[in-house]
PDB file of N, CA, C, O and CB in Angstrom:
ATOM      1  N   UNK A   1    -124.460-104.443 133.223  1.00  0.00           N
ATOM      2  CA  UNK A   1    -123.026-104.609 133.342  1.00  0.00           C
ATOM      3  C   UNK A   1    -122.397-104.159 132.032  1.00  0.00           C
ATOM      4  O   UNK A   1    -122.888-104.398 130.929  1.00  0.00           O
ATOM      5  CB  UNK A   1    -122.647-106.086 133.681  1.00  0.00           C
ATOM      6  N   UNK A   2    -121.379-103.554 132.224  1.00  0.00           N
ATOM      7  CA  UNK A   2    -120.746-102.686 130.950  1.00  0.00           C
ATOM      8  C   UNK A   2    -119.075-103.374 131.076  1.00  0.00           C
ATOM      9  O   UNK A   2    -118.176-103.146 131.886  1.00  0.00           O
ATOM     10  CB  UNK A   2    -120.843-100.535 131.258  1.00  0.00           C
ATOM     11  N   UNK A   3    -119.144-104.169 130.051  1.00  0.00           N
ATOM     12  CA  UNK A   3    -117.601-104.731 129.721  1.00  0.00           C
ATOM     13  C   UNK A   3    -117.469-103.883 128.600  1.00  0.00           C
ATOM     14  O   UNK A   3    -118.183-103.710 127.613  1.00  0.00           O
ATOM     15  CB  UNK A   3    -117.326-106.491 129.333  1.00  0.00           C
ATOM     16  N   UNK A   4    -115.913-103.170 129.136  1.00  0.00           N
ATOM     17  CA  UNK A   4    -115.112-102.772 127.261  1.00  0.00           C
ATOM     18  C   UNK A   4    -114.343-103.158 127.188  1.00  0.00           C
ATOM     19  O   UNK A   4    -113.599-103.560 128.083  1.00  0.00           O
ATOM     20  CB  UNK A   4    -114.634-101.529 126.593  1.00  0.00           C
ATOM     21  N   UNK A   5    -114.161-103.204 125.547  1.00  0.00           N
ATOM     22  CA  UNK A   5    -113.448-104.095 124.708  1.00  0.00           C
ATOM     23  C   UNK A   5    -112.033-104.127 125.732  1.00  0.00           C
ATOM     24  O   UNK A   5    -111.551-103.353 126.559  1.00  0.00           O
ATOM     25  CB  UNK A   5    -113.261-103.467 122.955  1.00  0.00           C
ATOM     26  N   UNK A   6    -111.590-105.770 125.059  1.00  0.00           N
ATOM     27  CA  UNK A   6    -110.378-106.286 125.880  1.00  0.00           C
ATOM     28  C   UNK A   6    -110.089-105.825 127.551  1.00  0.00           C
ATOM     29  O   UNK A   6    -109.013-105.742 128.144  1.00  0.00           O
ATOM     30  CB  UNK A   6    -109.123-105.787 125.030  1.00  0.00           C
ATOM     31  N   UNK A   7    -111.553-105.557 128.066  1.00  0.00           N
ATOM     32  CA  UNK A   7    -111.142-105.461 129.406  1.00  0.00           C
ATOM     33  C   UNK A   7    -112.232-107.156 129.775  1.00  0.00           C
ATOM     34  O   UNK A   7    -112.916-107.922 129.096  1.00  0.00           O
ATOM     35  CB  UNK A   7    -111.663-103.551 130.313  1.00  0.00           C
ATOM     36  N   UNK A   8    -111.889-107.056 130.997  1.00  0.00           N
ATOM     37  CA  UNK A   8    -112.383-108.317 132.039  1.00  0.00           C
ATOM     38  C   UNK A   8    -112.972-107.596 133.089  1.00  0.00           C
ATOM     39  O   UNK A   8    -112.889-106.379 133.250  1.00  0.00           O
ATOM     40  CB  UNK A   8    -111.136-109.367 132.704  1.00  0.00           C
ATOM     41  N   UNK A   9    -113.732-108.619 133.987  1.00  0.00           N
ATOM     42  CA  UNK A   9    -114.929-107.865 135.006  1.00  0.00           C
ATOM     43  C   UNK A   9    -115.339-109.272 136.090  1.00  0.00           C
ATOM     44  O   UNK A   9    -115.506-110.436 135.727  1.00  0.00           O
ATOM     45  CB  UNK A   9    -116.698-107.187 133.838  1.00  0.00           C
ATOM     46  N   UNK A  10    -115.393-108.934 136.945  1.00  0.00           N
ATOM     47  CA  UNK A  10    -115.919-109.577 137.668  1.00  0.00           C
ATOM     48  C   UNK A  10    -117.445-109.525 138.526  1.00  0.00           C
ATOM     49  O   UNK A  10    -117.954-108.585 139.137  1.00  0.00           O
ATOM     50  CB  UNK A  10    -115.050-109.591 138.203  1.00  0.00           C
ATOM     51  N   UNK A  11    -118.058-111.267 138.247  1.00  0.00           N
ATOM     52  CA  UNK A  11    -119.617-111.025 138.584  1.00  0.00           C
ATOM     53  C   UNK A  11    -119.852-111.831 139.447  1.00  0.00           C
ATOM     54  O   UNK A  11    -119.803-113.050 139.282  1.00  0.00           O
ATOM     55  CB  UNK A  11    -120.654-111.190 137.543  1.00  0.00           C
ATOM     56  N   UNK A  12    -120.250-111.042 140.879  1.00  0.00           N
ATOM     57  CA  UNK A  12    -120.494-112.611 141.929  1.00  0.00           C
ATOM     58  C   UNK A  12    -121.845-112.550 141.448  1.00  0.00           C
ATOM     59  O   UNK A  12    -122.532-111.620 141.026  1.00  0.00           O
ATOM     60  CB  UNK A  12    -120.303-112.640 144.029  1.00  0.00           C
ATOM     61  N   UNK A  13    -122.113-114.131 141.668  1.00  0.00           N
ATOM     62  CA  UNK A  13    -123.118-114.761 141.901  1.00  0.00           C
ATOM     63  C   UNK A  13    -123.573-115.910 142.981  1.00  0.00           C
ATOM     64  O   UNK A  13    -122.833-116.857 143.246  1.00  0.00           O
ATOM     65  CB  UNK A  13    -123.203-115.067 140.944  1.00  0.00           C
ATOM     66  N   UNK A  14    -124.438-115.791 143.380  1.00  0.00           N
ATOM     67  CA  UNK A  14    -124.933-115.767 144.777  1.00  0.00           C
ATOM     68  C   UNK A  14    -125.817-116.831 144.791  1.00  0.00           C
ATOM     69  O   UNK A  14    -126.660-116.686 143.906  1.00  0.00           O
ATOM     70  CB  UNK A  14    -125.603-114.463 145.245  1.00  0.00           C
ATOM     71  N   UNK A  15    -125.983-117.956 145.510  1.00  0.00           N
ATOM     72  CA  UNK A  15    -127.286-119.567 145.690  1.00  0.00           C
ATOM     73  C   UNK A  15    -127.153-119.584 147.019  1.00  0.00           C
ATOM     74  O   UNK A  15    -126.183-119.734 147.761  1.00  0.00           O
ATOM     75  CB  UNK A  15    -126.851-121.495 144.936  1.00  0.00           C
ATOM     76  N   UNK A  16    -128.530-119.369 147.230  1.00  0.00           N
ATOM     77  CA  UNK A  16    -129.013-120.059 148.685  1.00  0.00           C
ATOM     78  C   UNK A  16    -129.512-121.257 148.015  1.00  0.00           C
ATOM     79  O   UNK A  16    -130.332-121.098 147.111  1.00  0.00           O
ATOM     80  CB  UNK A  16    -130.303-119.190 149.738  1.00  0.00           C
ATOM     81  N   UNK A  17    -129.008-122.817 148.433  1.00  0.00           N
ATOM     82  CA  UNK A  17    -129.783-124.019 148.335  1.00  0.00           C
ATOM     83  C   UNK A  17    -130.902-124.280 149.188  1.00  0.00           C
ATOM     84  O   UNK A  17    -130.532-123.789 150.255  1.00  0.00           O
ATOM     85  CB  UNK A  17    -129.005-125.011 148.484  1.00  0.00           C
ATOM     86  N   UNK A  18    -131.842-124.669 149.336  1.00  0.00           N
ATOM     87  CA  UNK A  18    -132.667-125.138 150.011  1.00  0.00           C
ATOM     88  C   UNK A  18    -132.887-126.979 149.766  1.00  0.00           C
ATOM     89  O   UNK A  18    -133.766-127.686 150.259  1.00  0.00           O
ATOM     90  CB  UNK A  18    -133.808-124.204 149.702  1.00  0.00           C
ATOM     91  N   UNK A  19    -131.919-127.326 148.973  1.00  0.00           N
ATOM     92  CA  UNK A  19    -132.107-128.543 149.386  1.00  0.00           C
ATOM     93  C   UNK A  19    -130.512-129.127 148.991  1.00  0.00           C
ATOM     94  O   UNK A  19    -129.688-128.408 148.427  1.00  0.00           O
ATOM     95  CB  UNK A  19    -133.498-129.259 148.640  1.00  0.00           C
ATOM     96  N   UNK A  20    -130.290-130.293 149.319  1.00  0.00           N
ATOM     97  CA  UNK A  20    -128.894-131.041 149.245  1.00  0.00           C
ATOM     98  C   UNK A  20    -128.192-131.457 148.343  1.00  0.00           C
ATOM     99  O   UNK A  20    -126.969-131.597 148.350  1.00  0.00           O
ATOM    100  CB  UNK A  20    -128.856-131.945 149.722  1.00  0.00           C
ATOM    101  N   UNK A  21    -129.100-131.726 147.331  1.00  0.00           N
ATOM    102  CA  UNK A  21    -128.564-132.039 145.605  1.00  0.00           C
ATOM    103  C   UNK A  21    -128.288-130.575 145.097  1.00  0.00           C
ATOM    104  O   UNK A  21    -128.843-129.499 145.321  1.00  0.00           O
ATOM    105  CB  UNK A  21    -129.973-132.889 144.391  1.00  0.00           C
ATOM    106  N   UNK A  22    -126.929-131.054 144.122  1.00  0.00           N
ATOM    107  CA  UNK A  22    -126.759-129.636 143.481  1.00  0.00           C
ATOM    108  C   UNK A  22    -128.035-128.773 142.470  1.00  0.00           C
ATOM    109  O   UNK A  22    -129.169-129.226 142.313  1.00  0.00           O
ATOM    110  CB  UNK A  22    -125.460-129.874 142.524  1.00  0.00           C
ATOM    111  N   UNK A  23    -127.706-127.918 142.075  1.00  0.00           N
ATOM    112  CA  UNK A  23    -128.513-127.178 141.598  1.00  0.00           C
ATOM    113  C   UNK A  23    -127.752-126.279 140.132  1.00  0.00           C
ATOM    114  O   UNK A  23    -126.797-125.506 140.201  1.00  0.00           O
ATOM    115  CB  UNK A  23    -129.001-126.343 142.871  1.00  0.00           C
ATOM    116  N   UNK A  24    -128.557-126.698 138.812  1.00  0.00           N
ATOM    117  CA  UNK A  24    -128.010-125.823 137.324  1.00  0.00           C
ATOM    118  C   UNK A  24    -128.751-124.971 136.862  1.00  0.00           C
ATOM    119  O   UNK A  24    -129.977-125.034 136.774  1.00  0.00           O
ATOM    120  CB  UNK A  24    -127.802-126.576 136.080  1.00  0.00           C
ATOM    121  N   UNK A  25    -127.921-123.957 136.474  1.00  0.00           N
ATOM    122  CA  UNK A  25    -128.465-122.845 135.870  1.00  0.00           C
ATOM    123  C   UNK A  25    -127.407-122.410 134.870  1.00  0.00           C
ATOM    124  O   UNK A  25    -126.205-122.673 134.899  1.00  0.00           O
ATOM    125  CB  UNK A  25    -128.851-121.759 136.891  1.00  0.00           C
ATOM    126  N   UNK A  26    -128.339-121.427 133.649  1.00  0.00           N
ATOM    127  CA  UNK A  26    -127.553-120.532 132.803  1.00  0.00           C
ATOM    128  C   UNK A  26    -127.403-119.780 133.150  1.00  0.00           C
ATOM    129  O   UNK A  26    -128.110-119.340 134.058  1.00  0.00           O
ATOM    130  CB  UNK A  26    -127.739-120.197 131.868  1.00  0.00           C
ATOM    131  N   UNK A  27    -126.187-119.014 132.558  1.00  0.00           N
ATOM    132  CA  UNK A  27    -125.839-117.408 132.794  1.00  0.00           C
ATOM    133  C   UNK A  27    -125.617-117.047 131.511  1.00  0.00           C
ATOM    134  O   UNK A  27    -124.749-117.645 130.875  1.00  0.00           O
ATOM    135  CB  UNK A  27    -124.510-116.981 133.758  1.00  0.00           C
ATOM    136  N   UNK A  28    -126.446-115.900 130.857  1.00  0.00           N
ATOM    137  CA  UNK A  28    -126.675-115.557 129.459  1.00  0.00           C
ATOM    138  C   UNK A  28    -126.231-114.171 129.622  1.00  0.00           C
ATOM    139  O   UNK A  28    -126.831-113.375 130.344  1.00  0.00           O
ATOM    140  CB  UNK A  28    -128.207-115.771 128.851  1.00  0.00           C
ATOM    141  N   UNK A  29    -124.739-113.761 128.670  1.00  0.00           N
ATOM    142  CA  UNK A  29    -124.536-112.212 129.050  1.00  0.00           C
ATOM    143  C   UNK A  29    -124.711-111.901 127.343  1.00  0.00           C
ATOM    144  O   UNK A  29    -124.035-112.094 126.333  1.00  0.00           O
ATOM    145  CB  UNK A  29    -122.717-111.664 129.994  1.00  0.00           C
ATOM    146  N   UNK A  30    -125.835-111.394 127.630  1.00  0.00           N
ATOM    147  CA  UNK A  30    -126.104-110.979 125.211  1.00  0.00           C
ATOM    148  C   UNK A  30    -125.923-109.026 125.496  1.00  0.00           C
ATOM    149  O   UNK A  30    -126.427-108.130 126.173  1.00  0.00           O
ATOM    150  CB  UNK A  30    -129.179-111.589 124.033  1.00  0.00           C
ATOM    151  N   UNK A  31    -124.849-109.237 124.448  1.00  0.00           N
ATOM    152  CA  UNK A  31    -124.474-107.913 123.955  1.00  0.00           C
ATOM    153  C   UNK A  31    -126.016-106.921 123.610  1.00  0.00           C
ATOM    154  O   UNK A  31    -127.182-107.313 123.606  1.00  0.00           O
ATOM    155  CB  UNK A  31    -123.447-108.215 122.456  1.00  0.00           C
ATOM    156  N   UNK A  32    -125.459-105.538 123.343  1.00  0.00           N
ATOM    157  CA  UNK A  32    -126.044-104.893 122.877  1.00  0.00           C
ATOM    158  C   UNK A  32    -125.215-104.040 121.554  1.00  0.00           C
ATOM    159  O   UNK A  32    -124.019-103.762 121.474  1.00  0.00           O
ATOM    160  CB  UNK A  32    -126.557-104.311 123.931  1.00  0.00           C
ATOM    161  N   UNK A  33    -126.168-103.797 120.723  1.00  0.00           N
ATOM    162  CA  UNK A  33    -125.393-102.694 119.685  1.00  0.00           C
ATOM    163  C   UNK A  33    -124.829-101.947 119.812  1.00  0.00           C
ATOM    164  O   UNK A  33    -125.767-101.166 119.971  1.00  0.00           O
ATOM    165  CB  UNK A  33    -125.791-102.072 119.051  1.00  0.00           C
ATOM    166  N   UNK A  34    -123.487-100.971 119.968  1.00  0.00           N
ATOM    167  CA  UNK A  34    -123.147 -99.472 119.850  1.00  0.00           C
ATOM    168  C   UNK A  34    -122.839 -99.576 118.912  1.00  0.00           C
ATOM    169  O   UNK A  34    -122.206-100.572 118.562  1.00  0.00           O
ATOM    170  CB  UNK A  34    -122.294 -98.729 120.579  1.00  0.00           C
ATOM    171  N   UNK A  35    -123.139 -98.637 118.127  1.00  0.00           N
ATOM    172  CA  UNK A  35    -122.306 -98.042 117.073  1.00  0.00           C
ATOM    173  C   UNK A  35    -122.709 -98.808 115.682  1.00  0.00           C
ATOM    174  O   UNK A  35    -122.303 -98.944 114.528  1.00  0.00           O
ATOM    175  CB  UNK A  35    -120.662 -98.212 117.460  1.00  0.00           C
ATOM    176  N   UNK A  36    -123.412 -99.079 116.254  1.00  0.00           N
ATOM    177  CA  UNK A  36    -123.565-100.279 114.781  1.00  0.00           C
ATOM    178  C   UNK A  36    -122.935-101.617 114.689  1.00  0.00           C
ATOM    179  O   UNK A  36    -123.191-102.474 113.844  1.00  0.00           O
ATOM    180  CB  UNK A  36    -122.909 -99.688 113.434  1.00  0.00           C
ATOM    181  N   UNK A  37    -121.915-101.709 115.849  1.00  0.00           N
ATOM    182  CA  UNK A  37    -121.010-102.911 116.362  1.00  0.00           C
ATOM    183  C   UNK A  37    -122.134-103.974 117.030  1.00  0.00           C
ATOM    184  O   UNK A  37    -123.187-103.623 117.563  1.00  0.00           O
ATOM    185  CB  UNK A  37    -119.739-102.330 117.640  1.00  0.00           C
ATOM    186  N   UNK A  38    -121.575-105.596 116.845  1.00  0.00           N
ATOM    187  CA  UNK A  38    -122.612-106.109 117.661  1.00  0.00           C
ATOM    188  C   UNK A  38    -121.435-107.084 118.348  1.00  0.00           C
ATOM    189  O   UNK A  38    -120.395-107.550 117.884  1.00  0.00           O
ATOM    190  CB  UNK A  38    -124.095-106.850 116.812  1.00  0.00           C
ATOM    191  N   UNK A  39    -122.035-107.174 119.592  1.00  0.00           N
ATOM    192  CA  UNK A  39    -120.493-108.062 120.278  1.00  0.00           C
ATOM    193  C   UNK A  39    -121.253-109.711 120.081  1.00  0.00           C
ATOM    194  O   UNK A  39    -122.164-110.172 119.393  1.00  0.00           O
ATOM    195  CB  UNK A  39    -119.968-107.548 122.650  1.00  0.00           C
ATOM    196  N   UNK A  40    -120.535-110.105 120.849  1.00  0.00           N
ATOM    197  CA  UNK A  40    -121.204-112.085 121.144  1.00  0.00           C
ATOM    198  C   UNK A  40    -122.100-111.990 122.113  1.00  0.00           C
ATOM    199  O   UNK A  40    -122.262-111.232 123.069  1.00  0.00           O
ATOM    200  CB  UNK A  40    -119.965-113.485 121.860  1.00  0.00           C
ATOM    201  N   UNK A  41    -122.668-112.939 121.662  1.00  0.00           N
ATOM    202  CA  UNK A  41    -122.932-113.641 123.311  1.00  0.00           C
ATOM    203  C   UNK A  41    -122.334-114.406 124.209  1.00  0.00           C
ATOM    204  O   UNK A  41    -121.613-115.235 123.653  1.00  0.00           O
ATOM    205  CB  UNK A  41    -123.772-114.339 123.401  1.00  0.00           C
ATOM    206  N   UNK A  42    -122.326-114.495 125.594  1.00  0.00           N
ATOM    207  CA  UNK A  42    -121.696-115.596 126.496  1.00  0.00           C
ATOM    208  C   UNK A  42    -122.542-116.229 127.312  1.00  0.00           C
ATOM    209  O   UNK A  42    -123.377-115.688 128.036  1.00  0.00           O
ATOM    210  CB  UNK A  42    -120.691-115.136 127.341  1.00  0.00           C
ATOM    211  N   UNK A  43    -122.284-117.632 127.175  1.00  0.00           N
ATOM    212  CA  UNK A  43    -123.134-118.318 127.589  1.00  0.00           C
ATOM    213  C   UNK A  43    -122.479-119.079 128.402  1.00  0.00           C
ATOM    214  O   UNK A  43    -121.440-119.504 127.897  1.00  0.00           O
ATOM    215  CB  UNK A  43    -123.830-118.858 126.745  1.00  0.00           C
ATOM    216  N   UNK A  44    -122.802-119.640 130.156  1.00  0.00           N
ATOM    217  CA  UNK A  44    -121.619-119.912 131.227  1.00  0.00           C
ATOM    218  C   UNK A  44    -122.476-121.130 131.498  1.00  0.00           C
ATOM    219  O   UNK A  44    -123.579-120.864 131.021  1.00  0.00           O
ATOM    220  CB  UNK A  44    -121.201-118.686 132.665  1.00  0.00           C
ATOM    221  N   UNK A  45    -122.494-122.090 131.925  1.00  0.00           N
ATOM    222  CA  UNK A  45    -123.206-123.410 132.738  1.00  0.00           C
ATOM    223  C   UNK A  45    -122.807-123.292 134.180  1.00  0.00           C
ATOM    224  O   UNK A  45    -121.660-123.631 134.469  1.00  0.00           O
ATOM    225  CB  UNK A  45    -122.659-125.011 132.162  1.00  0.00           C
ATOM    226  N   UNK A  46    -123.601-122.858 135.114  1.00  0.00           N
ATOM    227  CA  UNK A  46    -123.552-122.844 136.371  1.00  0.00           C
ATOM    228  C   UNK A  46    -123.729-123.879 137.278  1.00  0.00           C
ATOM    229  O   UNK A  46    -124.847-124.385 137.369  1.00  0.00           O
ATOM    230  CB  UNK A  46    -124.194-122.122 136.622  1.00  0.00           C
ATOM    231  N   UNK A  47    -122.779-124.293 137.988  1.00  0.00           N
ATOM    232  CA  UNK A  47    -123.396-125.821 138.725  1.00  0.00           C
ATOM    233  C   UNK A  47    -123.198-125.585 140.408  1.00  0.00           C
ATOM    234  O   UNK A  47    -122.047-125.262 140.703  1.00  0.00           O
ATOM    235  CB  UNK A  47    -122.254-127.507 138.141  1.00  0.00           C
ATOM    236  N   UNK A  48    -124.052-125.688 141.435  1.00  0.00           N
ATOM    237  CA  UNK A  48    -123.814-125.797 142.741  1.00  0.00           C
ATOM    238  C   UNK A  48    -122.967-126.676 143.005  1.00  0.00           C
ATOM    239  O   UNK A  48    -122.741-127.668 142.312  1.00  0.00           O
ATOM    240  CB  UNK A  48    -124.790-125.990 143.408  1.00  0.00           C
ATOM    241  N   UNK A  49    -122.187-126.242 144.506  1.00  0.00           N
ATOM    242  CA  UNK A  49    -122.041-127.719 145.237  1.00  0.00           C
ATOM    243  C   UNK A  49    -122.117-127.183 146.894  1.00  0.00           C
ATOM    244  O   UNK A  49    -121.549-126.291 147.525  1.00  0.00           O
ATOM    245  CB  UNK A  49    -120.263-128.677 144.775  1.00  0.00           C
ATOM    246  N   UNK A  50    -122.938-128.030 147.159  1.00  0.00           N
ATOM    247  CA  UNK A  50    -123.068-127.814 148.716  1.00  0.00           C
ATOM    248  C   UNK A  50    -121.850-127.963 149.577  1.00  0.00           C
ATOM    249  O   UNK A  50    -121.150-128.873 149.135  1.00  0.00           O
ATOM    250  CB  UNK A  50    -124.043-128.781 149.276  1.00  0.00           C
ATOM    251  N   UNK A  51    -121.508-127.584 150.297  1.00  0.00           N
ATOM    252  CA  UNK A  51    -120.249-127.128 150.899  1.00  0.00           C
ATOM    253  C   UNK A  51    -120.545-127.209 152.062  1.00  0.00           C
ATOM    254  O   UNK A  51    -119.792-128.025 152.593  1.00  0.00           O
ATOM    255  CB  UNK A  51    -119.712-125.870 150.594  1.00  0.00           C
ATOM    256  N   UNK A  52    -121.302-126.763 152.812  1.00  0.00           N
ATOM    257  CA  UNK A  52    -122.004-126.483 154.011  1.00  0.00           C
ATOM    258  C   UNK A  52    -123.391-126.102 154.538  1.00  0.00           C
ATOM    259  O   UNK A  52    -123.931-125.018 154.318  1.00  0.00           O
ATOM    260  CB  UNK A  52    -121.474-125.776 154.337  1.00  0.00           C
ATOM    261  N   UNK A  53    -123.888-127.062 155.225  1.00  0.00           N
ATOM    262  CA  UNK A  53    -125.150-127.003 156.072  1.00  0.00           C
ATOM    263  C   UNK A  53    -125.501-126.403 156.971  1.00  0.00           C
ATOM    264  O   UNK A  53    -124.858-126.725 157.971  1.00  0.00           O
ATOM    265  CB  UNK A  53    -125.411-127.781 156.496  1.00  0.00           C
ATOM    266  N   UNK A  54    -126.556-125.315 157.238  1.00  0.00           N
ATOM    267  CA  UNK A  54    -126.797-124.805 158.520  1.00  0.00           C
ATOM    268  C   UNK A  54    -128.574-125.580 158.831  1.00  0.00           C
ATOM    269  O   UNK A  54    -129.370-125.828 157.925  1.00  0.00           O
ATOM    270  CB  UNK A  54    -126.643-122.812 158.444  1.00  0.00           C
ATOM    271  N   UNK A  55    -128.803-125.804 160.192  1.00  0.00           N
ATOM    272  CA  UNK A  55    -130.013-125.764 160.486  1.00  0.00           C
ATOM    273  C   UNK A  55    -130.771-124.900 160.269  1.00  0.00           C
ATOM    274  O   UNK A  55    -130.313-123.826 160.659  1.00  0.00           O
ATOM    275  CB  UNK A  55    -130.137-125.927 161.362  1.00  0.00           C
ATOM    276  N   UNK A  56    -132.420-124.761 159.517  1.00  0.00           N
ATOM    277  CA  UNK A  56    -133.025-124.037 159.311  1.00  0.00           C
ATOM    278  C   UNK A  56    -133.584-122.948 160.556  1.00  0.00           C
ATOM    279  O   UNK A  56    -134.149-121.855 160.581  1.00  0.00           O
ATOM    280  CB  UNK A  56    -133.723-124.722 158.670  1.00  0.00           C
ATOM    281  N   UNK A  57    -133.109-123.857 161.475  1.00  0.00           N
ATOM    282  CA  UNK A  57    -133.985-123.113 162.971  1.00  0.00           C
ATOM    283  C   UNK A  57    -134.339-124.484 163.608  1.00  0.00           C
ATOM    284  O   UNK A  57    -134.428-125.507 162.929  1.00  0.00           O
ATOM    285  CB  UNK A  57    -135.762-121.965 162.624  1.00  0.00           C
ATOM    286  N   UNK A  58    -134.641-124.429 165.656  1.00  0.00           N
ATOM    287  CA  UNK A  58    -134.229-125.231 166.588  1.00  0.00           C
ATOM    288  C   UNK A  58    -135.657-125.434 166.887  1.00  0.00           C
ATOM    289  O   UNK A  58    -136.124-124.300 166.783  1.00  0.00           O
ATOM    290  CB  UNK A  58    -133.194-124.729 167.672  1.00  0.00           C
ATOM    291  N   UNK A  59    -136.472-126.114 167.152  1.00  0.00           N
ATOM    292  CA  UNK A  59    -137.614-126.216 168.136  1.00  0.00           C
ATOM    293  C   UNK A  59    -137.873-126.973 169.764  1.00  0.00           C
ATOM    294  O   UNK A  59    -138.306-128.113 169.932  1.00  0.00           O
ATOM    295  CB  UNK A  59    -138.460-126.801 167.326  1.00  0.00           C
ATOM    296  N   UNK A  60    -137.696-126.534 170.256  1.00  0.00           N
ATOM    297  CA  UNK A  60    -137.708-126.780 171.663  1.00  0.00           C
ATOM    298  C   UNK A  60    -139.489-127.254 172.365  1.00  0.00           C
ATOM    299  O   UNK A  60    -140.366-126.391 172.403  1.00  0.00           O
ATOM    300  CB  UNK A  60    -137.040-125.208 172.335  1.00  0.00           C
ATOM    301  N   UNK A  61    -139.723-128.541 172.801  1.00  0.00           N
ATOM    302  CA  UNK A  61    -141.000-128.629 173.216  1.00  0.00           C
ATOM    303  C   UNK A  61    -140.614-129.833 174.491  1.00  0.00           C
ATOM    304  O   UNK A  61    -139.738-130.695 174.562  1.00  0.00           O
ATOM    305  CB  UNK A  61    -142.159-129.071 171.847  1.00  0.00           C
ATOM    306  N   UNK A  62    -141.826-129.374 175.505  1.00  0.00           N
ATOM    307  CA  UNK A  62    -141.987-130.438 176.584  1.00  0.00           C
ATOM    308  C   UNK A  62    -143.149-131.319 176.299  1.00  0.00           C
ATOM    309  O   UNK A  62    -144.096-131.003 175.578  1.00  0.00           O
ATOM    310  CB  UNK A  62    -142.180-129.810 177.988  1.00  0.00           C
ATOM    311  N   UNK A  63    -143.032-132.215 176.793  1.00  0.00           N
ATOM    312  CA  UNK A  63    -144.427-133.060 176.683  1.00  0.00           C
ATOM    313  C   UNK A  63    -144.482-134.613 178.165  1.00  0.00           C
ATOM    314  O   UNK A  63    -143.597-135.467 178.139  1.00  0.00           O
ATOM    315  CB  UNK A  63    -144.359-133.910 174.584  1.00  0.00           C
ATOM    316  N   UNK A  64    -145.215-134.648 178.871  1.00  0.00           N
ATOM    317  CA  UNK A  64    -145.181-135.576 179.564  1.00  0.00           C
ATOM    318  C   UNK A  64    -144.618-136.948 179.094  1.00  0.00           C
ATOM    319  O   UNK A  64    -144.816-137.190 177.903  1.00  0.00           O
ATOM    320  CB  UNK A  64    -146.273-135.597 179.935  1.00  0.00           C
ATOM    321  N   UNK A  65    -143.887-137.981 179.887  1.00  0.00           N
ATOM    322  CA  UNK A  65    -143.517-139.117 179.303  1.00  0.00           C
ATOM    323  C   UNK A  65    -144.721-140.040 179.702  1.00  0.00           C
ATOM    324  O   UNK A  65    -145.506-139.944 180.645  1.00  0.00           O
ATOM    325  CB  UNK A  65    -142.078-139.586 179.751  1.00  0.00           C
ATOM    326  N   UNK A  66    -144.598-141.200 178.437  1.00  0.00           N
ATOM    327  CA  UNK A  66    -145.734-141.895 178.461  1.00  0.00           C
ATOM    328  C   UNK A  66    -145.617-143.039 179.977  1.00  0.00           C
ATOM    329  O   UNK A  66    -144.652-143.565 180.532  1.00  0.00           O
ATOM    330  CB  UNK A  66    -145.844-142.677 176.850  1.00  0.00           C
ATOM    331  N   UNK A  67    -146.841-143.058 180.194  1.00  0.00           N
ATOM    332  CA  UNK A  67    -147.711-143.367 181.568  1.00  0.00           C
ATOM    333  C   UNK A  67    -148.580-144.194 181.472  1.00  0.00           C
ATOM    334  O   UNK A  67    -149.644-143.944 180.906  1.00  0.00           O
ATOM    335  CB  UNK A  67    -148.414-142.350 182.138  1.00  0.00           C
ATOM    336  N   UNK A  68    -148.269-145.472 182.064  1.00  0.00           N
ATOM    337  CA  UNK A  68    -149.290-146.514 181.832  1.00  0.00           C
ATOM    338  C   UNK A  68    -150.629-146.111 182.453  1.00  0.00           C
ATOM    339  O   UNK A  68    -151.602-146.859 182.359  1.00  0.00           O
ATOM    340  CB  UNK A  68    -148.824-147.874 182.416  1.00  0.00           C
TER     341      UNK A  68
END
């Protein structure tokens, strides 16, 4: 990703949860040199929140009812 100076940018970022509690992560954007220039680093704290549930998938089975 290439930010220049005094511009802004936009970065989706994307979580599939697999489970119900939120979920943290870093987002580390470290410069590189041009020119002999060195920019910052940015460092973001990422936090989930579950919003919405889908079923993983349906299983359908027969089985006789119990029979003395």
């Amino acid at each position: 990703v290439i930010i220049l100076p005094r511009r802004q940018t936009i970065i989706n970022v994307e979580f599939t949860s697999r489970f119900l509690h939120p979920a943290e992560a870093m987002l580390l954007l470290i410069s590189k040199s041009v020119g002999g220039i060195h920019g910052v680093t940015l460092a973001f704290s990422l936090k989930s929140e579950v919003k919405h549930i889908e079923p993983a998938g349906i299983l359908k089975c027969r089985s006789p009812c119990y029979e003395l």
